[in-house]
C-alpha positions as CSV (number, residue, x, y, z in Angstrom):
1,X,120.3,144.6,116.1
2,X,118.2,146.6,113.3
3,X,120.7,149.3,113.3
4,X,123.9,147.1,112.9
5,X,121.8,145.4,110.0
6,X,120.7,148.5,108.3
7,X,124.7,149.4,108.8
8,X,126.1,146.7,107.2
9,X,123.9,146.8,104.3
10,X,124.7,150.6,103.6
11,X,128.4,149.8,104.1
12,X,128.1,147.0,101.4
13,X,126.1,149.3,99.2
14,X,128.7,152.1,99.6
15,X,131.3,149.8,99.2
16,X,130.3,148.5,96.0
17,X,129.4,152.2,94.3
18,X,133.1,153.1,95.2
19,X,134.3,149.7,93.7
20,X,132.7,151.2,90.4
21,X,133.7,154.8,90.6
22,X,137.4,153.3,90.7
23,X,137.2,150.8,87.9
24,X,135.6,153.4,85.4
25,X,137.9,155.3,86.4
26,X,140.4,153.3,85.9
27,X,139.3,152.7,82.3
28,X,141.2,156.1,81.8
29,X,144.2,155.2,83.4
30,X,148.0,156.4,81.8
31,X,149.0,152.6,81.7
32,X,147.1,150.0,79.2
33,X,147.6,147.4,81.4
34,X,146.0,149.1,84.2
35,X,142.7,150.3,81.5
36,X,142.6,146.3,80.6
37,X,142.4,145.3,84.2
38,X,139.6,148.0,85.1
39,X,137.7,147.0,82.2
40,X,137.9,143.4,83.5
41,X,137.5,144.5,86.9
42,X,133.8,146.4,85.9
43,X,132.2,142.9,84.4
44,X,133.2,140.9,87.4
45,X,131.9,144.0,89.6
46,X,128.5,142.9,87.5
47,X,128.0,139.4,89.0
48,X,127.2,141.5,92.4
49,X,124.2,143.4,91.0
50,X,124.2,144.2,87.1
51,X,121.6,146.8,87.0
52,X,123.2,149.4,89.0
53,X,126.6,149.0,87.2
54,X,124.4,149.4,83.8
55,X,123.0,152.8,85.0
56,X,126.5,154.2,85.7
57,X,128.7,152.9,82.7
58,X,125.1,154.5,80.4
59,X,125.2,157.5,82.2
60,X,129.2,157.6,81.8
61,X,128.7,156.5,78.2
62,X,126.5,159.2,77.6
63,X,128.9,161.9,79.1
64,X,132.5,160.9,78.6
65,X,134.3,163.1,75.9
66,X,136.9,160.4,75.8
67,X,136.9,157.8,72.7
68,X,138.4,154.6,74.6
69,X,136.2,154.8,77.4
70,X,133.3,155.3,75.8
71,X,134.5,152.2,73.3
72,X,135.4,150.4,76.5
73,X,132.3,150.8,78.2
74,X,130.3,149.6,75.4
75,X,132.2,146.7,75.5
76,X,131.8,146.2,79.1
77,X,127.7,147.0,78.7
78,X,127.9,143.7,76.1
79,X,129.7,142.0,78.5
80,X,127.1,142.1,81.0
81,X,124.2,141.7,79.2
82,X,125.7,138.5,77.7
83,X,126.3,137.1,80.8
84,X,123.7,138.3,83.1
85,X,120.6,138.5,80.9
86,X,121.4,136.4,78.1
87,X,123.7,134.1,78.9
88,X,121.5,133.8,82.8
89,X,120.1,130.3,82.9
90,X,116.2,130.0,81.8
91,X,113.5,128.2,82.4
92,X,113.3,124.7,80.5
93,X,109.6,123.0,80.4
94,X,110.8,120.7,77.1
95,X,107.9,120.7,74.6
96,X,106.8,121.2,71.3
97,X,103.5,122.9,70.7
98,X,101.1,124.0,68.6
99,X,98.1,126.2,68.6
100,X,94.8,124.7,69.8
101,X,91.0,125.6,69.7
102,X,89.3,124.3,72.7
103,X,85.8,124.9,73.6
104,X,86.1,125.9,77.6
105,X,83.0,125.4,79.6
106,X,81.6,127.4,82.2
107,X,78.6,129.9,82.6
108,X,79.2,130.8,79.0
109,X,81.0,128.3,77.3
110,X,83.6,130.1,74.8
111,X,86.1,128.2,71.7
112,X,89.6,130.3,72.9
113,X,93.0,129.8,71.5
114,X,94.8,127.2,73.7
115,X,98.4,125.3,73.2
116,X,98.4,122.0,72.5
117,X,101.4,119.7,73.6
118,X,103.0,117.8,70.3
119,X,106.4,116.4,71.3
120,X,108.0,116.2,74.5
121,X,111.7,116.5,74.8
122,X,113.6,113.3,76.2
123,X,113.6,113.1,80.3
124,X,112.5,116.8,79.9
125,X,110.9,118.9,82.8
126,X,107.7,117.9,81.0
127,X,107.9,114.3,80.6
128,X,108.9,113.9,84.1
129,X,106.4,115.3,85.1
130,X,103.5,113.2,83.3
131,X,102.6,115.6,80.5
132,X,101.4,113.7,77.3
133,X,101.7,114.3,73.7
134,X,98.1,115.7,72.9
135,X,97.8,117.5,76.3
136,X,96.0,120.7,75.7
137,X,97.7,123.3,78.3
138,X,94.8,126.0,79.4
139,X,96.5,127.9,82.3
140,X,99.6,128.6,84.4
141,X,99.9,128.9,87.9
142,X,96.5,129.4,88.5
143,X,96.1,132.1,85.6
144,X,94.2,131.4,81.9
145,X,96.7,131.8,79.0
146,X,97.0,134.9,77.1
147,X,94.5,135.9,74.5
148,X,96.5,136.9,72.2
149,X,99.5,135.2,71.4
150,X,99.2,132.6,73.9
151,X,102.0,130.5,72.8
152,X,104.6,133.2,72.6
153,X,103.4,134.6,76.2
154,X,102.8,131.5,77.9
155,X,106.9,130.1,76.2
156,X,108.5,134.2,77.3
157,X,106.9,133.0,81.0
158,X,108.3,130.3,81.4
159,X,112.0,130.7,80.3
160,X,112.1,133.7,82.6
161,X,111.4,131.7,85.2
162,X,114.9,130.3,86.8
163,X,115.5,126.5,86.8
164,X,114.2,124.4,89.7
165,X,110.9,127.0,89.5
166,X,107.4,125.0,90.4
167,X,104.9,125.6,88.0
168,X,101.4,124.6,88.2
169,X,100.0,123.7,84.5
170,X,96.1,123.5,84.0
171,X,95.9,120.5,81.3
172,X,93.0,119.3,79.2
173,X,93.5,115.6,78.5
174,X,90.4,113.2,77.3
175,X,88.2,116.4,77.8
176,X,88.5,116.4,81.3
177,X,90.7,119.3,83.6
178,X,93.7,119.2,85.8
179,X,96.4,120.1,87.6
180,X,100.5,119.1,86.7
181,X,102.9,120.9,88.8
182,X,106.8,120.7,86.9
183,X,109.9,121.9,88.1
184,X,111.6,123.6,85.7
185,X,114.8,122.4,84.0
186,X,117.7,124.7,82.5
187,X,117.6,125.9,78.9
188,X,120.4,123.4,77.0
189,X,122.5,125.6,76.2
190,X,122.9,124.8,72.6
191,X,119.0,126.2,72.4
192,X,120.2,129.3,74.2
193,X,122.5,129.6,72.1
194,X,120.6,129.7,69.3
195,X,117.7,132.1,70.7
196,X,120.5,134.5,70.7
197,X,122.9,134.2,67.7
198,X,126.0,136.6,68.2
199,X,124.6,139.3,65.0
200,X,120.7,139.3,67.7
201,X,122.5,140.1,70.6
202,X,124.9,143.0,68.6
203,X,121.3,144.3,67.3
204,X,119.3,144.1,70.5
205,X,122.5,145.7,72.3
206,X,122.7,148.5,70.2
207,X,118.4,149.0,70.5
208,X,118.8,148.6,74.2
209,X,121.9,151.4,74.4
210,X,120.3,154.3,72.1
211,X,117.1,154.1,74.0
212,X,118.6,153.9,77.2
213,X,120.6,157.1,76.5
214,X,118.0,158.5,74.9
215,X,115.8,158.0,77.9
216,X,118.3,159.7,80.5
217,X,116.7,162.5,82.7
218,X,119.3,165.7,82.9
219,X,120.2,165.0,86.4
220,X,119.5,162.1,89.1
221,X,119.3,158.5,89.0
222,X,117.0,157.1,85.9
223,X,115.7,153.5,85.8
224,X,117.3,151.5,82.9
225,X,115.4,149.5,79.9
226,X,115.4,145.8,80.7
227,X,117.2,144.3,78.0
228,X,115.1,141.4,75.9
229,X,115.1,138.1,77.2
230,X,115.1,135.0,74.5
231,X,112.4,134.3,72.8
């Protein structure tokens, strides 16, 4: 059975990489209908597995001598990236916090930088969950919070996280520990919308492209940048 599995995944594999070499190709097609469709055809191609596509259009980016398919694979890079990373549904937890020094005890009791819970979003992730305004959130999943820039780590963890993901929040609440676990709801996405205002994603495209190509080894396969997730 192992070989007809290790068959069928290389078949799938090989299938998919020739799916691609034909719809860049096409991209330089005679007919403009038949460029439009292969242009199409390369973001649905995406849904599959976006990282691979987004090696070959760079690489093909980088090489082509021809203006529209260069222009067309930019457009096609964009494409993916606002679907697939930006557009990808995110981790929701639904509160509103603020920075908070909290004297942990211990063996050597220490005052570290903390967030403290200030508003909870209505029938939120958080609030079903039991989290109160004035919560002081200490850990995640078993781990302390950042040192440095806890807020900003601790909010970048979570909304990479997809929806329906269990965390387990350590919470400080009347000076005493303990553990919430939340499932994660989905990013609204009027707020993803505004992480990522059309001019962000045009400049974070354009970082993510010249250091991609800048970055590409003379021959061989080369590991691509992950693009930015919202912040």
């Amino acid at each position: 059975m192992t070989w007809r599995v290790f068959f069928f995944v290389g078949l799938t594999v090989g299938v998919f990489a020739d799916d691609v070499t034909r719809a860049i190709e096409g991209l330089g097609a005679r007919k403009y209908a038949d460029r439009e469709a292969a242009q199409v055809r390369l973001v649905d191609l995406a849904a599959a597995d976006p990282e691979p596509l987004l090696q070959r259009a760079v690489r093909e980016f980088a090489t082509t001598r021809d203006p529209e398919v260069r222009e067309r694979l930019r457009t096609v890079m964009q494409a993916v990236l606002d679907r697939h990373v930006w557009g990808r549904p995110q981790g929701f937890l639904g509160i509103r916090m603020a920075p908070a020094l909290v004297v942990l005890g211990g063996a050597a009791p220490a005052l570290k930088s903390q967030i403290q819970v200030v508003g909870l979003t209505e029938d939120s992730a958080a609030q079903k969950a039991g989290l109160q305004v004035g919560d002081v959130i200490t850990g995640l999943d078993g781990q302390p919070l950042a040192a440095d820039a806890p807020q900003q780590a601790f909010t970048e963890n979570i909304r990479a996280r997809p929806p329906g993901t269990v965390v387990r929040l350590r919470v400080m609440r009347d000076g005493e520990e303990q553990e919430i676990s939340v499932t994660l709801g989905a990013m609204p996405a009027e707020v993803q919308a505004e992480l990522f205002p059309p001019e962000r994603k045009r400049v974070l495209f354009e970082e993510w492209l010249r250091r991609t190509v800048s970055g590409l080894p003379a021959a061989g396969e080369q590991k691509i940048d992950k693009p930015e997730r919202a912040r």
